[in-house]
LUMSE-214685 format. One record per residue (C-alpha): residue number from 1; chain; x, y, z. Coordinates in steps of 0.02 Angstrom, whole numbers. Each point is the difference from the previous one (the first is absolute). Layout:
N
- NUM:A:X:Y:Z
...
//
This chain:
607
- 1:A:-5342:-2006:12909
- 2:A:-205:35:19
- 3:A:-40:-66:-135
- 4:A:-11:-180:71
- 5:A:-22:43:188
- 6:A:-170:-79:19
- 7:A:13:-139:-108
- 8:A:149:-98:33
- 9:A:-86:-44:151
- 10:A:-184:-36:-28
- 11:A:-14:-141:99
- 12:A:52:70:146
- 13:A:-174:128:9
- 14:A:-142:-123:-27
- 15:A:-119:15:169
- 16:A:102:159:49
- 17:A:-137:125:-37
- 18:A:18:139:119
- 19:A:-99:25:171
- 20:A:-60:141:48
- 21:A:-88:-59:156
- 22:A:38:51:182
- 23:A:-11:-185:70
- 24:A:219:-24:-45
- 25:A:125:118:-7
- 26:A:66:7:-175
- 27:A:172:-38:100
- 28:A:-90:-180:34
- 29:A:42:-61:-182
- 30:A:123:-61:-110
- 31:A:79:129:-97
- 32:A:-149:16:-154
- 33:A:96:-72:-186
- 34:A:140:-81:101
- 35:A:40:-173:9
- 36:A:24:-77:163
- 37:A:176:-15:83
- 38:A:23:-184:14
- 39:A:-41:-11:-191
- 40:A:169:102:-60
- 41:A:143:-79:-6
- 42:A:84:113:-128
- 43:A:60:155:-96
- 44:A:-147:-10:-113
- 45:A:-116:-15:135
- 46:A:69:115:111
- 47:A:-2:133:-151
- 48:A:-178:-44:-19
- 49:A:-32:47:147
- 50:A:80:170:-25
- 51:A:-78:57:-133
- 52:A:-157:-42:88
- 53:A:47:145:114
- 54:A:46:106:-154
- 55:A:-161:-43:-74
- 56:A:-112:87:165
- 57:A:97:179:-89
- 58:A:-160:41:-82
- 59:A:-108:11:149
- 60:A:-119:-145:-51
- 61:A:15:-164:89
- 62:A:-20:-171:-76
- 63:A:-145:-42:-115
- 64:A:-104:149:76
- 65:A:60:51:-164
- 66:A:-101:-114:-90
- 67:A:-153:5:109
- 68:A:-9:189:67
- 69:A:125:130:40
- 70:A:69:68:143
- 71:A:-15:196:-51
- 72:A:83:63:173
- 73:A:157:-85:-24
- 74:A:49:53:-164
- 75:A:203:14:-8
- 76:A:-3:158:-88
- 77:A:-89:90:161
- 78:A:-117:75:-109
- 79:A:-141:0:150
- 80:A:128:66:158
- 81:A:122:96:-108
- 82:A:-118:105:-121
- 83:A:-198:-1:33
- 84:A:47:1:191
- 85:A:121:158:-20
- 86:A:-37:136:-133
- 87:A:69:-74:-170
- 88:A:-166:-91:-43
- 89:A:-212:-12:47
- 90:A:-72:-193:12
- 91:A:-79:14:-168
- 92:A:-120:-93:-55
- 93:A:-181:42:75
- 94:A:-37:66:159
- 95:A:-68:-168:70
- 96:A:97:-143:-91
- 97:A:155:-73:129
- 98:A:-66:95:158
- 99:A:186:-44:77
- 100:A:70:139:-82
- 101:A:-109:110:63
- 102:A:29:-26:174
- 103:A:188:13:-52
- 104:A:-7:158:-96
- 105:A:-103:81:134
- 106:A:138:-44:118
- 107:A:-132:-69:109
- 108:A:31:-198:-25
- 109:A:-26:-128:175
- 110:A:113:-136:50
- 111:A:-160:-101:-51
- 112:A:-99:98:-146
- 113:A:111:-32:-157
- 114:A:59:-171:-49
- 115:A:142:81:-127
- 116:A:109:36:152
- 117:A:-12:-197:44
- 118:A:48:-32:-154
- 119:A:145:102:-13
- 120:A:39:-96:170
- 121:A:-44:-155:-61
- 122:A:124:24:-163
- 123:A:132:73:99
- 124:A:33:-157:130
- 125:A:-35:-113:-160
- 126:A:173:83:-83
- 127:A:73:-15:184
- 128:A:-36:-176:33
- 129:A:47:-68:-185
- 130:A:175:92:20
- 131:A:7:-94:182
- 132:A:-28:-125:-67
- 133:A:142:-2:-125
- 134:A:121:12:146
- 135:A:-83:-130:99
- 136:A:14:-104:-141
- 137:A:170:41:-61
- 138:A:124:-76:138
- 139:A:-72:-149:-30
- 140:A:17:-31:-212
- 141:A:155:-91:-12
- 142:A:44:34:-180
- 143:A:12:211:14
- 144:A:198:58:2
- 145:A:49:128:134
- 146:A:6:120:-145
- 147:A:-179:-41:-68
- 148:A:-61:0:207
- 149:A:51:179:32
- 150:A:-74:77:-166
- 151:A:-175:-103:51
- 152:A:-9:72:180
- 153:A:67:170:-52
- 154:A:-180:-9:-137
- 155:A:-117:-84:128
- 156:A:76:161:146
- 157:A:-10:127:-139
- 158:A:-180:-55:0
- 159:A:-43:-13:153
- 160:A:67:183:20
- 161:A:-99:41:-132
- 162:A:-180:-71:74
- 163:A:71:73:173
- 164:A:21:175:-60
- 165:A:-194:7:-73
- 166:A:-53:-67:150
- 167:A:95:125:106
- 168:A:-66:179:-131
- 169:A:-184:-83:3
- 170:A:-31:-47:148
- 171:A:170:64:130
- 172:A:-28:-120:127
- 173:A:26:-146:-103
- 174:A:80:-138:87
- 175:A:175:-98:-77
- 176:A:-20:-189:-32
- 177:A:152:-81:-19
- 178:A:20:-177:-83
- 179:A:-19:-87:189
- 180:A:-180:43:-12
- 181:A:-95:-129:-70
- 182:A:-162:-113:8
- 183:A:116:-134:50
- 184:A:70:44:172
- 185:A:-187:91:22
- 186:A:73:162:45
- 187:A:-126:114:-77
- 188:A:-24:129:94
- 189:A:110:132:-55
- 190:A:20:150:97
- 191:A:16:181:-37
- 192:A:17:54:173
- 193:A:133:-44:147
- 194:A:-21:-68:149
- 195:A:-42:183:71
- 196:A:-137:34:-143
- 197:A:102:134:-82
- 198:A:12:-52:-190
- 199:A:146:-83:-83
- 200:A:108:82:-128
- 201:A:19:-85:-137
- 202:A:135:100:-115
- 203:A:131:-67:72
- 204:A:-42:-181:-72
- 205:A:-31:71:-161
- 206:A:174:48:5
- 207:A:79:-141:61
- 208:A:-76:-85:-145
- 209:A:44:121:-126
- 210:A:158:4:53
- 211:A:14:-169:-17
- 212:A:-65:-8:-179
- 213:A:141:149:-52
- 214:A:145:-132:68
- 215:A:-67:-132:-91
- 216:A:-95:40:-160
- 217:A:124:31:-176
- 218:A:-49:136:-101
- 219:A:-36:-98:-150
- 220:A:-151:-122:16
- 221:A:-45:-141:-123
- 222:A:-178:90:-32
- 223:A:-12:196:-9
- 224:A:-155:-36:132
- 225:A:114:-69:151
- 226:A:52:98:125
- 227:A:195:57:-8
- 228:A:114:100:130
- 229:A:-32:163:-80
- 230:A:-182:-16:32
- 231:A:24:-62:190
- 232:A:107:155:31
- 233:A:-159:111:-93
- 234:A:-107:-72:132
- 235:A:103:17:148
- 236:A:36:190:-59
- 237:A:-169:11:-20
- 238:A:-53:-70:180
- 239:A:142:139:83
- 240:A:-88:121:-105
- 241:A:-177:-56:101
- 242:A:90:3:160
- 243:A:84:185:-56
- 244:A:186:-78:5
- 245:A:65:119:-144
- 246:A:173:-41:62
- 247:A:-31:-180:-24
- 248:A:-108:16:-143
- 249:A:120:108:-99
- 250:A:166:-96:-23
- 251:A:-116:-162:-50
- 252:A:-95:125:-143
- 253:A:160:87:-54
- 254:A:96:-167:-37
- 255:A:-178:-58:-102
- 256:A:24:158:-102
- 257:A:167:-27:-20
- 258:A:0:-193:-37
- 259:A:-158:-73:26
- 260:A:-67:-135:-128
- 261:A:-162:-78:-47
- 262:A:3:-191:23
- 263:A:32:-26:-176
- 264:A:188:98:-6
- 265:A:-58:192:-49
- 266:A:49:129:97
- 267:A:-147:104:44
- 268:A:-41:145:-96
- 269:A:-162:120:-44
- 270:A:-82:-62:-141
- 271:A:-136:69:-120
- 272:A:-137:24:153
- 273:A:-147:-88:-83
- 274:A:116:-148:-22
- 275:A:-36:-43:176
- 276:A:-174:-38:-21
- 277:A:-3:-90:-172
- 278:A:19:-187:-17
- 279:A:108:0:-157
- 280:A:118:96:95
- 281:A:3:-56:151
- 282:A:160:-57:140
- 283:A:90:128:-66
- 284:A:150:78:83
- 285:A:-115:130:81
- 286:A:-74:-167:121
- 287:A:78:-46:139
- 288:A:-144:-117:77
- 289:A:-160:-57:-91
- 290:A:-149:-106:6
- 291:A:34:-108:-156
- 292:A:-167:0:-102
- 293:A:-50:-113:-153
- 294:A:-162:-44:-116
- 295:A:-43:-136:-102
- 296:A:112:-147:70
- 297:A:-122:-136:45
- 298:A:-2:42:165
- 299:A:-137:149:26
- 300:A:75:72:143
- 301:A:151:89:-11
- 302:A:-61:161:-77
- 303:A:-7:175:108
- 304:A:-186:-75:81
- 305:A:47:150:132
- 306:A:-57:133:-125
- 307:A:-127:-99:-84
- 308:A:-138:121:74
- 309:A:96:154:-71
- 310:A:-17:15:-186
- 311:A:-110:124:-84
- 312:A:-185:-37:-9
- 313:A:-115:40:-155
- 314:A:-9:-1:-173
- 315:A:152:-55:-97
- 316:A:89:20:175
- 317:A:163:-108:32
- 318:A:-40:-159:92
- 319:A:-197:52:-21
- 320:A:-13:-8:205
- 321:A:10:65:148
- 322:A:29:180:17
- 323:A:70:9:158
- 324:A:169:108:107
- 325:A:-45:142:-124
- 326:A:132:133:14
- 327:A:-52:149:108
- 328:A:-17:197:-83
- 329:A:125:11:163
- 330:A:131:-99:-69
- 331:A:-23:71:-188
- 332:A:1:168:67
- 333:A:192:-36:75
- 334:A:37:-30:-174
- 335:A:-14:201:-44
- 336:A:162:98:-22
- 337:A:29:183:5
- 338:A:75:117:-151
- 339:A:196:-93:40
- 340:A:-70:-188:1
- 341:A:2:-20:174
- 342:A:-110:-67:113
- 343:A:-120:110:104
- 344:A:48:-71:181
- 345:A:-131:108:79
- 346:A:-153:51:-114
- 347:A:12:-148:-117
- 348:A:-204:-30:78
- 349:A:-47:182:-21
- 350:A:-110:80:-143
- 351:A:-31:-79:-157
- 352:A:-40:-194:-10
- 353:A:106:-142:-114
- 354:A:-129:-63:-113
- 355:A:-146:75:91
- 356:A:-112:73:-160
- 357:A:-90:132:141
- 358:A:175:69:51
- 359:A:109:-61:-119
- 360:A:205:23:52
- 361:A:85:67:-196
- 362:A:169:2:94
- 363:A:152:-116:-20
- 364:A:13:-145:58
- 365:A:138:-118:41
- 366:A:-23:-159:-153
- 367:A:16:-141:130
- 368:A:-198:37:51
- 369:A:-42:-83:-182
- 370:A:97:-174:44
- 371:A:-39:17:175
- 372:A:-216:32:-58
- 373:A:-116:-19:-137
- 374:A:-79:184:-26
- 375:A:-159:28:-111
- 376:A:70:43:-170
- 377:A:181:-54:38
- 378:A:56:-172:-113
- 379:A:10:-137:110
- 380:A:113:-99:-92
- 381:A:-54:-51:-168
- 382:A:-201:-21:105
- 383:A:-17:143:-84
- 384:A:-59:185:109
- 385:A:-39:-30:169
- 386:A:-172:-8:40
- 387:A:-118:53:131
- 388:A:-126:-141:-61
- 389:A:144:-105:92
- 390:A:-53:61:166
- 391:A:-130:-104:93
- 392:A:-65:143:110
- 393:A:65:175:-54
- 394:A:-85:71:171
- 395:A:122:-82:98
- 396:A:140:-57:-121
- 397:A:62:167:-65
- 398:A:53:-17:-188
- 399:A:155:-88:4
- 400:A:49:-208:-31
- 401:A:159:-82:91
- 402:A:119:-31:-126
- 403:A:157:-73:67
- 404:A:-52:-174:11
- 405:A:-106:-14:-183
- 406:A:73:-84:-161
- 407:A:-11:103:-146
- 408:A:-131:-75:-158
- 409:A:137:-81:-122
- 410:A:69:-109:156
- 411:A:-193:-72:30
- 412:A:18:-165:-3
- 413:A:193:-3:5
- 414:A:12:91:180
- 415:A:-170:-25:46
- 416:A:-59:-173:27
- 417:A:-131:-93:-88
- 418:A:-19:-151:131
- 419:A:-162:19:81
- 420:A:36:-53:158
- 421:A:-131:132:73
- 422:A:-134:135:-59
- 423:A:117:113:-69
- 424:A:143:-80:-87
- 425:A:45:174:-114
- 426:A:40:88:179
- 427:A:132:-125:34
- 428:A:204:66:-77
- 429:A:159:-45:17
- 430:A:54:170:79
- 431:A:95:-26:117
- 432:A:-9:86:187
- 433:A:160:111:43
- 434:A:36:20:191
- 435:A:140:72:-14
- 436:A:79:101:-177
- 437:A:168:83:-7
- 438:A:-99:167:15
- 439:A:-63:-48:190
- 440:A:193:-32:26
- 441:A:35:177:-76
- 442:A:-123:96:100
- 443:A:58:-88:174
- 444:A:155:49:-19
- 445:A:-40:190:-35
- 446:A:-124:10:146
- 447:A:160:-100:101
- 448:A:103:157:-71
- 449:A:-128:124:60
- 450:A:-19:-77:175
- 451:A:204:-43:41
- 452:A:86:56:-168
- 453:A:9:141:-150
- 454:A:-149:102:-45
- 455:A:113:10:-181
- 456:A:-1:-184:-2
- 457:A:-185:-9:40
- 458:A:-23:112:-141
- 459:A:94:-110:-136
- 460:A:-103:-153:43
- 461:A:-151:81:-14
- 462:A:54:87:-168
- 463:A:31:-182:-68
- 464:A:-182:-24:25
- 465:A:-39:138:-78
- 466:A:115:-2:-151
- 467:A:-74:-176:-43
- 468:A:-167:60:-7
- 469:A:39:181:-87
- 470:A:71:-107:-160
- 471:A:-139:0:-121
- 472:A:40:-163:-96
- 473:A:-85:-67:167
- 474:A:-153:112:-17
- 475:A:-172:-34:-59
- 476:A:-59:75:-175
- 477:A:-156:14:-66
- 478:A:80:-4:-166
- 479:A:76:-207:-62
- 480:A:-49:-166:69
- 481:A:68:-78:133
- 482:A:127:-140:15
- 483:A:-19:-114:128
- 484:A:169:-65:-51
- 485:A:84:161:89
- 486:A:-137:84:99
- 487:A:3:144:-130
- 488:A:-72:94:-150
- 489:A:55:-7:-191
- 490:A:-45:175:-1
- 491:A:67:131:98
- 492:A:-54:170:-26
- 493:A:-169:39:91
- 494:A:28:-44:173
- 495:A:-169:-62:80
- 496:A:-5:147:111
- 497:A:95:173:67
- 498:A:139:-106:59
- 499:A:131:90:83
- 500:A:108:-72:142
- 501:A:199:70:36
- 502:A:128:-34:131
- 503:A:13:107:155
- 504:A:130:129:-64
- 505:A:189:-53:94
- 506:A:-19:59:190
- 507:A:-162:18:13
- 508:A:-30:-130:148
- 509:A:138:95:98
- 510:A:-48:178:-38
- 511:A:-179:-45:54
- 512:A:41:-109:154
- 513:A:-22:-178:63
- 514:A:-189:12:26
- 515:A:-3:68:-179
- 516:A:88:-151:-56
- 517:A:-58:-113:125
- 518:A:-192:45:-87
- 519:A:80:-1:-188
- 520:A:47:-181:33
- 521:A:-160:-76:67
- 522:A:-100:100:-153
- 523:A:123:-93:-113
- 524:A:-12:-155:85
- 525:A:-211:7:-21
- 526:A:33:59:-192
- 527:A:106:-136:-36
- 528:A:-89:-157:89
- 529:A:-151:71:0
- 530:A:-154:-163:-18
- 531:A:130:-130:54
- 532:A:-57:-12:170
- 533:A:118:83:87
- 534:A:-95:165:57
- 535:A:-76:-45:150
- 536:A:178:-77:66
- 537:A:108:152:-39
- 538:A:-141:111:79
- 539:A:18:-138:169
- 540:A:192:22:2
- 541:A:6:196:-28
- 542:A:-129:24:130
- 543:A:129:-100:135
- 544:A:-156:66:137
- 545:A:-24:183:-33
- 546:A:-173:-22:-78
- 547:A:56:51:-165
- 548:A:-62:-133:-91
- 549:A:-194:51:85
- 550:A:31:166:-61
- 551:A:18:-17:-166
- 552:A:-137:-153:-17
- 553:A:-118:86:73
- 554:A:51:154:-103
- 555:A:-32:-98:-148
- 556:A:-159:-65:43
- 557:A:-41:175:49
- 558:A:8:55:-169
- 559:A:-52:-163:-92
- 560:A:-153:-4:58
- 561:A:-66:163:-71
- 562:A:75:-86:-162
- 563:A:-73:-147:-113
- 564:A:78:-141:99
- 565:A:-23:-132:141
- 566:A:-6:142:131
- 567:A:-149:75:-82
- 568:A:-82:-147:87
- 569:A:90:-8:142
- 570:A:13:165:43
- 571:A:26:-42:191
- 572:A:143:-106:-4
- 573:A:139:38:100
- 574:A:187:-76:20
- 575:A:55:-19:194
- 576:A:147:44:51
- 577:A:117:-150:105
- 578:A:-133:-132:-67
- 579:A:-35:-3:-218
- 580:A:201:16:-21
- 581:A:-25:-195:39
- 582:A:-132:-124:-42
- 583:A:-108:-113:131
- 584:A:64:-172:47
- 585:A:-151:-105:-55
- 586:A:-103:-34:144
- 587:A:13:-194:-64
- 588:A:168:-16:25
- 589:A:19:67:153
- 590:A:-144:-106:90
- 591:A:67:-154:-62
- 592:A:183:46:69
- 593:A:-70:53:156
- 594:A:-137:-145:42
- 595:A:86:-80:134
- 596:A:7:158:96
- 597:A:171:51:-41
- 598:A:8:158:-68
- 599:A:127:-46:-154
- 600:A:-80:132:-135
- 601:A:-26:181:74
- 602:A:-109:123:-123
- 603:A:69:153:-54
- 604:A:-37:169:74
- 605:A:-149:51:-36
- 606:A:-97:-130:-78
- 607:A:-129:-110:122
//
């Protein structure tokens, strides 16, 4: 469905550049790449209008595309999810996009960064285009009941969607409904009462996912729509942010059971790598996706998110920029012990992955060489990784993101060749997955930790971990690789000391609920590791007992005596009830509150 999401209407963003000044709310606009209400009439323009809201997925927002990029936005949540948790450093060199700095260092204003405006900015844009598909909607005379209900249950799904980043970035996000609108000049929207205590907002999000599940079908005319089965992933996975397990749970056990991708397949595990690789991509592993594509006329509906996050250096993929480097933290969770499994307590003790001064010989689990390019590791058919490909090895460490590159035989095919900006070759059709069947997996065994089985826990987790101990997925240093099937002709010298096992049957219940409660959050990191979820999970696990401090402040503790960001910023520090949430931007809030009115309330913590 992507692949025409910003061209079918082109008319509709000439003059819509985006504003990034303080003089108008970005709530005092019309929706950006939207036509205006009074000119649909019909099914086809009311569609157009929807995919407009699909089309803000990516993170980027109308022809910024074309003309700059909105880094702080990206869909994937490359910047909140990994550099500002443990998974990844900034990259790049110490002084180039100074944002991320203040983010990393957990030390980031309400008025200091203009990447938290943006991510803002995009997330009302995707909130007022799916309004706007509902205001619109009543009112086209040739759409069928039938038709109606799918079209609202797309443009709520949506709106959830844009809600639910709002409410993990930023908490004190405020719900905009479809009766908010530059017309009737209600603009100041309010994330406080009357009292000044601030408004929850999950309970919208719910109403409108709940609203999408009654009247979405599973099967969709494009694979990139959303479907019931994917409105009842999100709503599982908003109880699973509010720590409903026993609401969560029956929604992620009928999903195993019967859940199906929007094309018809019921969702499975499939070869891991095939979630990251173009050719293979909407496979029955994804249940919701950002629907990327290169190379049809339209420049702008590639992954633009990542487009900072390729390898940098000679005969690197996309030649720029070298930024969200994985962290020697994350590649160190990758060691196993003598049985293949993981080391849930001294995985960041002794030796070093890939550190030549204290090198680590030990096993290691093989998702860390899909998951991270490693100096002397293929990288696809790129040939070895190299540390030539990082831009500052002082601050970098020695390892390249990996999930979101193309591999050298799909140049040109799956990367695009338009040049609608300085650095066409870091553009792909990859697409973004926010949610695989492998989340919905790993919910449910943390629901069966916290209200269920331990056993049950256990077999969930061991699905994880089969799929990843079955070496026709592996990486080999022997063959060539086939970007056909994300594997390689020749199997028989693995890459590395791969060894990774299931936990041997009773394991989680012999050792205990915080045993298994630990065993599934280690998996969970494995698995989604450098997909932006890190910083999210840590947010929801912490629930207010400063665990998510601890162990940030652990790792930056220990990173900075290492070659990464920390070695240059050896004094920053996390804060516990503040850096679990990022600042309101100052901008917004004096706009909202200019007449006096105290509409827009700061979080705690931030001035």
């Amino acid at each position: 469905m992507k692949t025409k999401y910003k061209i079918i209407l082109p008319f509709c963003f000439i003059g819509l550049i985006i504003i990034y000044g303080c003089k108008k709310s970005f709530l005092d606009k019309q929706p950006l790449g939207s036509l205006s209400a009074e000119n649909v009439t019909s099914l086809t323009g009311v569609q157009g209008l929807l995919i407009g809201a699909y089309s803000v997925l990516d993170g980027e927002i109308g022809l910024a595309n074309s003309v700059g990029f909105a880094y702080g936005s990206a869909g994937s949540n490359w910047v909140y999810g990994s550099v500002c948790a443990d998974d990844s450093y900034k990259g790049s060199t110490p002084t180039d996009q100074p944002d991320l700095v203040l983010l990393q260092t957990w030390s980031v204003s309400s008025a200091n960064t203009s990447y938290v405006q943006q991510k803002w900015q995009m997330l009302f844009d995707g909130i007022q285009r799916s309004n706007e598909v509902l205001r619109v909607l009543p009112n086209v005379k040739d759409v069928s009941d039938a038709d109606g209900k799918v079209i609202a249950g797309e443009a709520r799904f949506l709106r959830a969607f844009y809600h639910f980043g709002g409410k993990i970035v930023f908490n004190n996000f405020p719900y905009v409904d479809e009766s908010i609108s530059v017309a009737n000049n209600n603009l100041n929207v309010p994330n406080v009462d009357k009292s000044g205590k601030f408004i929850d907002i999950w309970p919208n999000i719910e109403t409108d996912l709940k609203f999408a599940i009654d009247n979405l079908p599973e099967v969709q005319p494009q694979r990139g729509r959303a479907n019931k089965s994917a409105a009842k992933a999100f709503l599982a996975k908003v109880y699973m942010f509010e720590h409903r397990y026993a609401d969560a749970k029956p929604l992620l056990d009928q999903l195993i059971s019967s859940g199906q991708t929007a094309g018809g397949q019921k969702y499975a595990l499939v070869n891991f790598e095939d979630n990251f690789n173009a050719a293979t991509k909407n496979s029955a592993e994804s249940v919701f996706a950002y629907q990327a594509s290169v190379n049809d006329g339209s420049q702008l509906n590639g992954n633009y998110g990542d487009v900072l996050n390729f390898p940098n250096g000679p005969g690197a993929p996309g030649g720029c920029c070298g930024f969200n480097n994985p962290s020697f933290n994350l590649a160190n969770a990758f060691k196993t012990d003598a049985n293949g499994l993981p080391l849930l307590d001294t995985w960041n003790n002794g030796n070093v992955v890939s550190d030549s001064s204290n090198l680590y010989t030990g096993n290691l689990d093989p998702r860390i060489d899909w998951t991270m390019g490693r100096p002397g590791v293929p990288y696809f058919d790129w040939g070895p990784d190299s540390k030539q490909w990082i831009r500052d090895p002082a601050t970098n460490g020695v390892f390249s993101p990996k999930k979101n590159v193309y591999a050298k035989s799909q140049a040109g095919t799956y990367s695009s060749t338009e040049t609608a900006f300085w650095g066409a070759t870091s553009i792909d059709a990859n697409n973004v997955n926010f949610i695989r069947f492998a989340d919905i997996i790993l919910w449910d065994a943390e629901c069966e930790v916290e209200i269920g089985s331990l056993n049950q826990a256990e077999v969930y987790v061991n699905q994880i971990r089969n799929r990843a101990a079955d070496p026709a997925g592996w990486v080999y240093a022997s063959g060539s690789y086939n970007a056909g099937n994300s594997k390689y002709s020749s199997q028989t010298k693995p890459a590395d000391k791969y060894k990774v096992s299931a936990y041997p049957t009773g394991t989680f219940t012999t050792q205990g609920q915080a045993y298994a409660r630990k065993a599934v959050q280690f998996e969970r990191r494995l698995e989604l590791a450098m997909e932006g979820h890190r910083f999210f999970d840590l947010q929801r696990w912490d629930n207010g007992t400063g665990t998510m401090a601890q162990i940030l402040n652990t790792y930056q503790q220990v990173e900075k005596n290492r070659n990464s960001f920390y070695y240059t910023n050896p004094t920053a520090q996390f804060h516990k009830g503040i850096n679990e949430y990022f600042p309101i931007p100052q901008k917004q809030i004096d706009v909202e509150n200019s007449t006096g009115q105290v509409n827009l309330k700061q979080n705690p913590g931030y001035n």
